[in-house]
N, C-alpha and C positions, 0 to 999 in steps of 0.2 A: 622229218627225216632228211632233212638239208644238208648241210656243212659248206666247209671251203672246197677249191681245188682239189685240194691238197688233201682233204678228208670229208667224213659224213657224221653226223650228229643221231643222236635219238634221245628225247626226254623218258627218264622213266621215274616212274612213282615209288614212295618209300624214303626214306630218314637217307642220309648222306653214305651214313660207312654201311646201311644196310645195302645201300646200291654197289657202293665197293667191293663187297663182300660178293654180291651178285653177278659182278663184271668179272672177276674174278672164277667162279664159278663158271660162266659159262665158257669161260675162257678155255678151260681145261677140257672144257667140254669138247674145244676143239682140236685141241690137243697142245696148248699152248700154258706154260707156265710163267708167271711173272718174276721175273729177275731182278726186276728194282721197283722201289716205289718211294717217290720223291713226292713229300707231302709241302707243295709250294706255299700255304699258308702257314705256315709252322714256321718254316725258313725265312720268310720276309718278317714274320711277328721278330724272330730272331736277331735276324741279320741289320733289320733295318726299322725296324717296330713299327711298321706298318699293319694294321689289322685289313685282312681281304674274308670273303666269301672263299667257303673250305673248298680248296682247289690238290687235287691230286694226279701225280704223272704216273703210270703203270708201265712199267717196257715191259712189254709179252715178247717169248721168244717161241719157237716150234722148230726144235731142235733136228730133225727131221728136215726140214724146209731150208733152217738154217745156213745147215751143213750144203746140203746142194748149191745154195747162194754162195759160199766160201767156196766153194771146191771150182766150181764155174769162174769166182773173180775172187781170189784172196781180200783185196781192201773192199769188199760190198761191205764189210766190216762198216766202213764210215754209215752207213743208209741204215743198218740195222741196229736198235732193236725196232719192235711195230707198238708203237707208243700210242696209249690211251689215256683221253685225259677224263677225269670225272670230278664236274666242278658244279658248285652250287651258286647261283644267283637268283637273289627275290622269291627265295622258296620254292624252286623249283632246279632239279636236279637232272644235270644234261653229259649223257657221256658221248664222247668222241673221239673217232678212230681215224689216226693215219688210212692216208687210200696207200697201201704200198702199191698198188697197180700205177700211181702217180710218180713215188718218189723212184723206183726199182727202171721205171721210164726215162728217166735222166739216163741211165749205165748205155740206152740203146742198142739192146743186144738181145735178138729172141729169146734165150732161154732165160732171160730175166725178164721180159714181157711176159713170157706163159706162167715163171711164178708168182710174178705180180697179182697176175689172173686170180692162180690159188689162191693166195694168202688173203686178197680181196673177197672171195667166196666164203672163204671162214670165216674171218670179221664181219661180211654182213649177215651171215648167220647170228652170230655172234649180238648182233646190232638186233635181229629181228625177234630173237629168243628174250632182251629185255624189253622190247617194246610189246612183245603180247604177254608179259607177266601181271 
């Protein structure tokens, strides 16, 4: 349960879109809905016909949370959505979550530090509920 700076990782077990399906799922769990999903393997076979390991981008949004981040700084716009990516290599399937407590860290402004906090508390819920599935 590593990641970058920038985010945290967790391997979970299970077929690729099964885990998709799952991330997704707990997602709402936490009261977050996904507003986009950009399937970067599909795109590059596309775009560029490259063949990769099935890679997918999820923007989760928690509309609720959202709205306080706008209403506090109108362009938080640029930082948001809370982007997860669930990508398969070597048969083993790893999802990974923006730390928004990192990126929301940039704005340097307490009430975007104490959301950062939140939305970080949901995501690794979020992280902890696929890794004991």
């Amino acid at each position: 349960m590593t990641g970058p700076s920038y985010g945290f990782t967790v391997e979970v077990k299970g077929a690729f879109d099964e885990v998709v399906s799952r991330v997704t799922e707990e997602l709402a769990n936490e009261g977050f809905g996904v507003l986009t999903e950009i399937d970067v393997q599909a795109t590059l076979k596309k775009k560029l016909g490259i063949d990769k390991d099935p890679y997918v981008i999820l923007g989760a949004c928690n509309p609720p949370l959202a709205n306080r981040a706008l209403t506090a700084d109108p362009d938080i716009g640029l930082l948001l959505l809370c982007n997860v990516v669930v990508r398969e290599e070597n048969g083993t399937v790893t999802v990974a979550f923006m730390d928004p407590e990192a990126v929301l860290g940039i704005v340097q402004r307490a009430e975007m530090a104490d959301l950062g906090r939140e939305v970080r508390a949901r995501l690794e819920r979020v992280r902890d509920a696929l890794g004991s599935g």
